[in-house]
C-alpha positions in Angstrom: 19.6 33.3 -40.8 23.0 33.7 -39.1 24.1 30.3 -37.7 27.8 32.0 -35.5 26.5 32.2 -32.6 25.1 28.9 -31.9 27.2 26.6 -29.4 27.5 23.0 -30.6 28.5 20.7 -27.6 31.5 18.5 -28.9 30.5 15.8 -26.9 26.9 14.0 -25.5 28.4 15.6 -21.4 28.5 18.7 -22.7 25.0 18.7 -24.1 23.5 17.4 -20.7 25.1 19.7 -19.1 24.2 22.7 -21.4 21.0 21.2 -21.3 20.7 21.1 -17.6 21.8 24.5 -16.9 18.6 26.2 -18.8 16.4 24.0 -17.3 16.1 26.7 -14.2 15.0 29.1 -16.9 12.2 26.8 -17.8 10.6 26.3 -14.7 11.4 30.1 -14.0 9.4 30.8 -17.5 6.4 28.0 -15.9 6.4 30.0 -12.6 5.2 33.2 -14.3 2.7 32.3 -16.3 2.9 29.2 -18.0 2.8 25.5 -17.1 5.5 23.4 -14.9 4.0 19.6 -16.6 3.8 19.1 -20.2 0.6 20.2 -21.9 -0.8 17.1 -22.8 -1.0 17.0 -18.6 -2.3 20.6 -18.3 -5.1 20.8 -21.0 -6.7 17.6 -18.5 -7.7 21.1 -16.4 -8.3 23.3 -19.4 -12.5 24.4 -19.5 -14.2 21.6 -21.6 -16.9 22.0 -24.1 -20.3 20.9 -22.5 -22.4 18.3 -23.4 -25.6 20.5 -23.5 -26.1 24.2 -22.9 -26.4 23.7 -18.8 -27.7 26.7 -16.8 -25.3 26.1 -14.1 -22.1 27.2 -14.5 -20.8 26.3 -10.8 -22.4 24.5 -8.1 -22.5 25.6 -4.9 -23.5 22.3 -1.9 -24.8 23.2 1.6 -23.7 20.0 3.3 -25.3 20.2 6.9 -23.3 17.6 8.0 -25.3 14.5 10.4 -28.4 14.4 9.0 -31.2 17.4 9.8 -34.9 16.4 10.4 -36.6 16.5 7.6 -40.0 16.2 9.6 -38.8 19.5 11.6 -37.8 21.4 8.4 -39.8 20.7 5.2 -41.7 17.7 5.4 -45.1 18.3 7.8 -46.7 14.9 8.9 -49.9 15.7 11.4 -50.2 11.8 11.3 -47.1 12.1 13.4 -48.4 14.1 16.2 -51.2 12.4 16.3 -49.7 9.2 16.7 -46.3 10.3 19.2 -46.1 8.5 22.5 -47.3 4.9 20.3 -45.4 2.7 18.5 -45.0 2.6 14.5 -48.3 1.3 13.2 -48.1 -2.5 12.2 -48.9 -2.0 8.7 -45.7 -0.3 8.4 -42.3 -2.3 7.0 -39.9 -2.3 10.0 -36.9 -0.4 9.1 -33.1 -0.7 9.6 -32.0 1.6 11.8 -28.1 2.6 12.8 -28.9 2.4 16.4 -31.8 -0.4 15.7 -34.4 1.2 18.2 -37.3 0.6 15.7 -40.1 -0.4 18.3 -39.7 3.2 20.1 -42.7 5.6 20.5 -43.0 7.8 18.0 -41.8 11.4 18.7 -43.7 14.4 17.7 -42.7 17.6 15.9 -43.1 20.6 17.7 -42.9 22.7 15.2 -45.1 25.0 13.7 -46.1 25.0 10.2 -47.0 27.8 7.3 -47.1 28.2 3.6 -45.1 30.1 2.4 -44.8 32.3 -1.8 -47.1 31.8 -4.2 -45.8 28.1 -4.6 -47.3 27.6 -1.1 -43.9 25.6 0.2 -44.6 24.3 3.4 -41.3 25.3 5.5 -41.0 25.2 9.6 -40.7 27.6 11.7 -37.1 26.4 12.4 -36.4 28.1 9.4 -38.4 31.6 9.6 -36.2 33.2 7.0 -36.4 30.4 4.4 -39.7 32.1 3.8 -38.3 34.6 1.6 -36.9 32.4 -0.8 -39.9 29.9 -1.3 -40.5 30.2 -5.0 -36.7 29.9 -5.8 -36.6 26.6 -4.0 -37.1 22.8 -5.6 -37.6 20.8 -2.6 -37.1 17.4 -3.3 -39.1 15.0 -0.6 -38.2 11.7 -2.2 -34.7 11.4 -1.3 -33.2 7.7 -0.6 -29.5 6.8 0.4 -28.2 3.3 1.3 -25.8 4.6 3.7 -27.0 4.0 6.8 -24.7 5.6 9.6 -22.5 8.1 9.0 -19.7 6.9 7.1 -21.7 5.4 4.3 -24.1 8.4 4.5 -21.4 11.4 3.9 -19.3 8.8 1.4 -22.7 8.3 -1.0 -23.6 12.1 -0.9 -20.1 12.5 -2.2 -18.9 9.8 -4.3 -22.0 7.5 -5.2 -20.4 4.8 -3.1 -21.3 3.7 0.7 -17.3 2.9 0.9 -14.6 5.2 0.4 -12.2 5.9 -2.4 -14.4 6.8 -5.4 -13.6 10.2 -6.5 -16.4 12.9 -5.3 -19.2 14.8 -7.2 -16.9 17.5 -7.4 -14.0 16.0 -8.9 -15.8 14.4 -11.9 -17.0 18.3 -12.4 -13.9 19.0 -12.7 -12.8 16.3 -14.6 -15.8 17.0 -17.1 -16.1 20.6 -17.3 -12.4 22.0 -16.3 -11.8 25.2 -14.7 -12.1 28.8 -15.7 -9.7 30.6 -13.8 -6.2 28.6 -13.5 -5.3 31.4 -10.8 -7.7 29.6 -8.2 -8.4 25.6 -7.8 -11.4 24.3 -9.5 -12.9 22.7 -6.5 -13.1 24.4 -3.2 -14.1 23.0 0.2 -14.7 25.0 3.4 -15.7 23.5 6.6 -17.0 25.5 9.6 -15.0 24.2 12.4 -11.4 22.8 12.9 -13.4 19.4 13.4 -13.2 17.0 10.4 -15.7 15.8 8.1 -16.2 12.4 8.3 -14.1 10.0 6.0 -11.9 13.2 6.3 -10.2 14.2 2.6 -11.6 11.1 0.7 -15.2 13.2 1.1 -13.5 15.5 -1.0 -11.2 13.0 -3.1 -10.3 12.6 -7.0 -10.3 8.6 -5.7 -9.3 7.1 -8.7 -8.6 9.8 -11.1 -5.8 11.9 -10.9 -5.3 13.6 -7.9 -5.2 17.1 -9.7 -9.4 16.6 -9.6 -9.6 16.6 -5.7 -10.6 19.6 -3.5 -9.0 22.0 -2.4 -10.0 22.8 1.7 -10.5 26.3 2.7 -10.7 27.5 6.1 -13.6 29.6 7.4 -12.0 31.9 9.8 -9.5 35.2 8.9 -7.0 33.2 7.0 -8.7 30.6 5.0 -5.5 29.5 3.1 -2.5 28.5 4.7 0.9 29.7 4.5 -0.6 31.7 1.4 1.7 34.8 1.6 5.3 34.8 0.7 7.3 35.0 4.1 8.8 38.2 5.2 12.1 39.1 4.2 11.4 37.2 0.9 11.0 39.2 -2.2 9.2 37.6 -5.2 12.1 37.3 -7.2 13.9 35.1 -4.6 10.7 33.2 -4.4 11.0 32.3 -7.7 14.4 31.4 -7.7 13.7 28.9 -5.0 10.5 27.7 -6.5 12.3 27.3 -10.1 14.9 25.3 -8.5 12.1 23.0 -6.2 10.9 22.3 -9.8 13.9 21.5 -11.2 14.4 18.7 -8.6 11.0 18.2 -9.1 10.8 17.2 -12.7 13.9 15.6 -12.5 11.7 13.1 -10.1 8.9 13.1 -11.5 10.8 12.3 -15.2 10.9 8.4 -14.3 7.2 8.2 -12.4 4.8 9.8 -14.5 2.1 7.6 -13.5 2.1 9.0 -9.9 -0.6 11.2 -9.8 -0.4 12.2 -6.3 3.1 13.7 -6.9 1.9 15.1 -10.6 -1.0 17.1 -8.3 1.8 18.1 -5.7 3.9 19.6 -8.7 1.0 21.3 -9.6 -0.1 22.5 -6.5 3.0 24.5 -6.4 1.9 26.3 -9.9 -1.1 27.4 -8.4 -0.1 28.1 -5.0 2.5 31.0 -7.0 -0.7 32.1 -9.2 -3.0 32.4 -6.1 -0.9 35.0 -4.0 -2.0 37.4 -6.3 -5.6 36.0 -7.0 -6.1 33.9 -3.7 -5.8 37.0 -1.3 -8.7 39.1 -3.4 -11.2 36.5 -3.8 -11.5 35.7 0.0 -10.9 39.1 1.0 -14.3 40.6 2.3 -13.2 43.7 3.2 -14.4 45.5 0.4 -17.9 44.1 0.9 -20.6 46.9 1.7 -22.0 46.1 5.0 -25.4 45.7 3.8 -24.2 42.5 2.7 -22.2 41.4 5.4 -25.4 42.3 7.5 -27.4 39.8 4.8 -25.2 37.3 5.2 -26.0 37.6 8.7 -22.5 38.5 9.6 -23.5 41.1 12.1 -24.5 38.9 14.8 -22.0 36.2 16.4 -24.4 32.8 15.7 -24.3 33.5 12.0 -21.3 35.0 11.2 -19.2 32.0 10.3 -21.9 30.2 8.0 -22.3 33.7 6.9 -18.4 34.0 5.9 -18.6 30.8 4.2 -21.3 31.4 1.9 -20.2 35.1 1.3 -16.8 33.5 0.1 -18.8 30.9 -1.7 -20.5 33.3 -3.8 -16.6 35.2 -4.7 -15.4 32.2 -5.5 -18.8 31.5 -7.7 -18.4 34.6 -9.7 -14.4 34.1 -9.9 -15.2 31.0 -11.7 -14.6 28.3 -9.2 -16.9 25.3 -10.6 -17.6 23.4 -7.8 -17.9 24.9 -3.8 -18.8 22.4 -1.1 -19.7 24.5 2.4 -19.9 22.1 5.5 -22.0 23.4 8.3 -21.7 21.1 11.3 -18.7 19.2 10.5 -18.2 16.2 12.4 -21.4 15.1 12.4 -23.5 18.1 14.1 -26.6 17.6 12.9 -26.5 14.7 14.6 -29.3 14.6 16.7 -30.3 11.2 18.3 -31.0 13.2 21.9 -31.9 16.6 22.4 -33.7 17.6 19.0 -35.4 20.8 19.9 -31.8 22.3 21.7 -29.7 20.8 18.5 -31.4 21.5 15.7 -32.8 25.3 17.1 -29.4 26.3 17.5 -28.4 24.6 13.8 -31.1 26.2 11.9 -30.7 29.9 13.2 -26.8 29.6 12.7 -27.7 29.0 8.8 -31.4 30.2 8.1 -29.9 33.7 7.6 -26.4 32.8 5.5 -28.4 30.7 3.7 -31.4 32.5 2.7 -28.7 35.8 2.4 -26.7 33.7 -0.8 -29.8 32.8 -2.5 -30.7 37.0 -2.3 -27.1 38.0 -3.3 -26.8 35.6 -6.0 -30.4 36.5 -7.5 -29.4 40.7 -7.3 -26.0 39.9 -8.9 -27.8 38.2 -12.0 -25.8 34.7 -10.6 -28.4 32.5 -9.3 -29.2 31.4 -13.0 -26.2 30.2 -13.6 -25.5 29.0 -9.6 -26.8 26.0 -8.7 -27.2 25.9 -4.8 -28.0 22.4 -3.0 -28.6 21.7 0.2 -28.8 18.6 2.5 -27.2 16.1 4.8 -26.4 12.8 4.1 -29.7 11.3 5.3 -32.8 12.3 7.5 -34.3 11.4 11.0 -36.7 8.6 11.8 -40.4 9.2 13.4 -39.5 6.8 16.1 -37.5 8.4 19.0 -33.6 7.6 20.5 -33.5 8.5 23.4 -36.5 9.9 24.4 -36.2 13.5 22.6 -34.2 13.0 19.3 -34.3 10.8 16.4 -32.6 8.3 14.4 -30.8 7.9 10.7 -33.3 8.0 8.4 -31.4 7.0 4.8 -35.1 5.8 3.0 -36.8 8.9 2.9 -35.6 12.4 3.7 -35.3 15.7 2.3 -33.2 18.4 -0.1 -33.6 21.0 -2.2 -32.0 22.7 -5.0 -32.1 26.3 -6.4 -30.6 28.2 -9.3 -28.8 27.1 -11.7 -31.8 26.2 -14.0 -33.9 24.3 -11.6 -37.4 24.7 -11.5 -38.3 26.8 -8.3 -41.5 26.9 -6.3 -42.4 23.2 -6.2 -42.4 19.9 -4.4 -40.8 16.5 -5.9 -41.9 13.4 -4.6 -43.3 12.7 -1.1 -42.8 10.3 1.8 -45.0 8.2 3.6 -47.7 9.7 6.7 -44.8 9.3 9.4 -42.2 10.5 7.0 -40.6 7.4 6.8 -39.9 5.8 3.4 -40.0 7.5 0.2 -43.3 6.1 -1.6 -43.8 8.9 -4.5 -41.1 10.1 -7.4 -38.1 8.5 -5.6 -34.3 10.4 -5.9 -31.3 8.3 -4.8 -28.5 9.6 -4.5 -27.1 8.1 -7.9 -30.4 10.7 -9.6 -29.4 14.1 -7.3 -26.0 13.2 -8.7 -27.1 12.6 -12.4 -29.4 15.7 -12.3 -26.8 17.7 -10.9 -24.4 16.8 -14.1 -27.3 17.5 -16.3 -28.0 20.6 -14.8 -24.0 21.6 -16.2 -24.5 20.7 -19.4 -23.2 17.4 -18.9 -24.3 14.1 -20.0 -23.7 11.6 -16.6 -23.2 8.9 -19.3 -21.0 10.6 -21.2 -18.6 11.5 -17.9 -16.7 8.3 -18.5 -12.8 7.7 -17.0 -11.4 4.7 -17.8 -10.3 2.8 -14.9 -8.2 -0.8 -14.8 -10.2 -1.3 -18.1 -13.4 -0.7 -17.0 -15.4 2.7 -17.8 -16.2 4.3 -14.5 -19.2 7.1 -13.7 -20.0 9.0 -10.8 -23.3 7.0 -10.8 -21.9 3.5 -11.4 -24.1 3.3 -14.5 -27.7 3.5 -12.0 -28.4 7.4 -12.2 -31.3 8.8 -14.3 -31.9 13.0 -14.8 -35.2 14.0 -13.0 -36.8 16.2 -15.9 -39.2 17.9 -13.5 -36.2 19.3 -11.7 -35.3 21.3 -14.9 -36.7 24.5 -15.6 -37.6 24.6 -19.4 -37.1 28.1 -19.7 
C-alpha cells in the first residue's frame, strides 16, 4: 500500500494541531449516526440480555398522584358503613396518621358496589368503565408503604426509599435492560399539568447511577418536547456544524472530568436530542390516529382528553420501544383528598376511567398488552376515619393497586385488608415486593440488578424485596 500521501507532522505542535483540526469531523461523523462518548460509555445504554424470558417488555405506571381511596375504588368494606358516625373500634391498633386525627368518626363510602367478568372483581361505581377490563386486572389489596405523607409516599413508590436521592424504578430498568431504540430516551415521564410532582425530578432520578439512567419529562399538551425542532432559518447542515463544534468544546471539557456524570448525560442528551427530530416528532404525533381511537381514549370529550393524550402517547412510545413510561395524573398531589371526597375523587375517576380502560383495550387489539405491563396506583391509600368531616386521611398500611399485562395473572384478587380497610392483614406487598415483582416480570432478577456504589452493592429494593409468584401468569 502506497505510503506518499501521508503527512508526518515534524514536530509534537504540529500533530496537536493536525489532530485538533479533524476532531470537528469526528463529532460531525457522531452527530449522524454514531456516538459522541467512547463506547465503553455508550454500550452502558445498549439493550441487555435478560435474566429470564420476562413477558414484559416495557412498563407502562399510572401514578395518580396523592393517594386515591382505596375503600371508594376497589376495596368494599360494609363494616364501614355500618359503623360511620363512631369511632374506630377499640380492638383496633391505633394508627399513625399524617394529620394524626385517629379518634375521628368513621366516614362511610357512598359508593355503590357490583362484580364485575367472570373473575367477579369487585370495582365501584367511580369507576363504571373499569368494568370492561375486569379479567385483565391483578388487583393487589395488600399494599403497605412506610411513607407516611407525601414526600416519603411518592419517594418509596419510586426509588424504594422514604428520602430522596436513590435512583427510581425506572432508571434501574434502564440500567438493567437498556433501550431499544437509541432515536428516543429509554425512560419517559409525562405529567398532566404544569404543576410538579412532588420531590420534583428526583421522582424521576438515576440518584446515584449515572445520570444518563434518569427520565426524560414529556409534556401532555400539543408540544410535549421542548425546543424539539430546529429553528427557522437553520438548515440541518448548519445545525450540525454548530452541534459538531458544541461537542468539540464539549469533549475537550469533559477529557479531564470523566467521572461527572451529570455532564456525561448532558453530552449525551445532545446526541439524542439530534436523533429525535426525526423520531421524536412521529412518535408523539397523533394525527394519524383513526378517530375511533381518539374517541377510546376518551379524547372526544374535554374531562378526558388530556389523560386520554397521555396514555395514547404512552402506548406509541410502548410499541416504539421506550422501556419504561411513567404517566402522572393529578400531579401535585390531586388525589389528595382529606376534605371533599365525593367532589374530588368523582371528578378524578371520570377524568381517567375512560383513558385508562381505553389503553388496556388498545394495547390488547394491537397484540401489546402481553408484553406491556400496566400499573396503577398512588403512593398510599385513605384511612376509614374522617379529616375533616367528608374526606379521609394517608393511609400507607393498607391500600390498593393493580397490575395488568405484561404477564400478570388477570382476573384475581392478592391479599386483603382488614373490615375498615385499614391495615393489610392477608398476603402483604410493600413497596420493596411491587418493585421486585415488577423486575421479575422483565426478565430481570431484582438480585441480580446490582450497581456498585462507594463499595457497597446497591438494589432498587435495598436487599428486602421478594417476587410475588401468584402475580405471574404461568402461561
Amino acid at each position: 500500500m502506497s505510503c506518499n500521501n501521508i503527512i508526518r507532522p515534524d514536530s509534537r505542535r504540529k500533530f496537536l494541531q493536525t489532530a485538533g483540526s479533524g476532531f470537528g469531523a469526528l463529532a460531525f461523523s457522531a452527530l449522524t449516526g454514531q456516538a459522541l462518548l467512547p463506547e465503553r460509555s455508550v454500550s452502558a445504554a445498549a439493550a441487555k440480555i435478560p435474566h429470564y424470558l420476562g413477558r414484559a417488555k416495557s412498563v407502562i405506571w399510572l401514578f395518580m398522584e396523592g393517594g386515591p381511596s382505596h375503600l371508594d375504588l376497589f376495596d368494599p368494606k360494609p363494616l364501614l358503613n355500618e359503623l360511620a358516625g363512631q369511632s374506630l373500634p377499640e380492638s383496633f391498633d391505633k394508627p399513625v396518621t399524617a394529620m394524626g386525627e385517629v379518634n375521628s368518626p368513621l366516614l362511610e363510602s357512598k359508593r355503590k358496589w357490583a362484580q364485575h367478568g367472570e373473575s367477579g372483581l369487585w370495582i365501584s361505581d367511580w369507576l363504571p368503565k373499569h368494568s370492561e377490563i375486569a379479567d385483565d386486572l391483578c388487583v393487589i389489596r395488600s399494599c403497605v408503604s412506610d411513607g407516611i405523607n407525601h414526600a416519603g409516599g411518592v419517594s418509596q413508590m419510586n426509588t424504594g426509599s422514604v428520602f430522596g436521592g436513590r435512583p427510581s424504578l425506572g432508571a434501574w430498568v434502564s440500567y438493567g435492560l437498556g433501550t431499544e431504540n437509541e432515536n428516543l430516551p429509554g425512560f419517559v415521564v409525562i405529567k398532566d399539568t404544569k404543576s410538579m410532582v412532588v420531590n420534583g425530578v428526583r421522582a424521576w432520578g438515576a440518584g446515584f447511577m449515572p445520570a444518563s439512567y434518569q427520565g426524560v419529562l414529556f409534556e401532555s399538551g400539543e408540544q410535549p418536547i421542548a425546543n424539539l425542532n430546529r429553528p427557522p432559518g437553520m438548515s440541518e447542515s448548519r445545525q450540525l456544524q454548530k452541534l459538531a463544534f458544541l461537542n468539540e468544546l464539549n469533549q475537550q471539557h469533559y477529557a479531564s472530568r470523566q467521572s461527572n456524570t451529570d455532564l456525561e448525560a448532558r453530552i449525551r442528551s445532545y446526541e439524542l436530542a439530534y436523533r429525535m427530530q426525526s423520531s421524536a416528532p412521529e412518535a408523539i404525533d397523533l394525527a394519524d390516529e383513526p378517530q375511533e381511537t381518539l374517541e377510546l381514549y376518551g379524547m372526544d370529550r374535554k374531562e378526558t382528553k388530556t389523560f386520554g393524550r397521555q396514555c395514547l402517547m404512552a402506548r406509541r412510545l410502548a410499541e416504539r420501544g421506550v422501556r419504561f413510561i411513567q404517566l402522572y395524573h393529578g400531579a401535585g398531589s390531586k388525589w389528595d383528598s382529606h376534605s371533599k371526597m365525593e367532589s374530588n375523587h368523582s371528578r378524578l375517576c371520570n377524568a381517567v376511567d375512560q383513558p385508562i380502560v381505553g389503553l388496556i383495550k388498545d394495547l390488547k387489539q394491537r397484540g401489546l398488552l402481553d408484553e406491556t405491563l400496566v400499573i396503577w396506583g398512588g403512593e398510599f391509600g385513605r384511612t376509614p376515619m374522617s379529616e375533616k368531616g367528608d374526606g379521609r386521611d394517608h393511609n400507607p398500611t393498607g391500600f390498593t393497586m393493580w397490575m395488568a399485562g405484561g404477564g400478570v395473572r388477570g382476573g384475581q384478587t392478592i391479599g386483603a385488608t382488614d373490615e375498615l380497610g385499614l391495615f393489610a392483614i392477608e398476603d402483604k406487598l410493600h413497596v420493596h415486593d411491587i418493585h421486585a415483582t415488577t423486575l421479575r416480570l422483565m426478565g430481570l432478577d431484582h438480585t441480580k440488578v446490582v450497581y456498585m456504589h462507594k463499595g457497597r452493592p446497591e438494589r432498587i429494593d435495598q436487599n428486602e424485596g421478594h417476587v410475588h409468584k401468584g402475580i405471574v401468569s404461568p402461561s
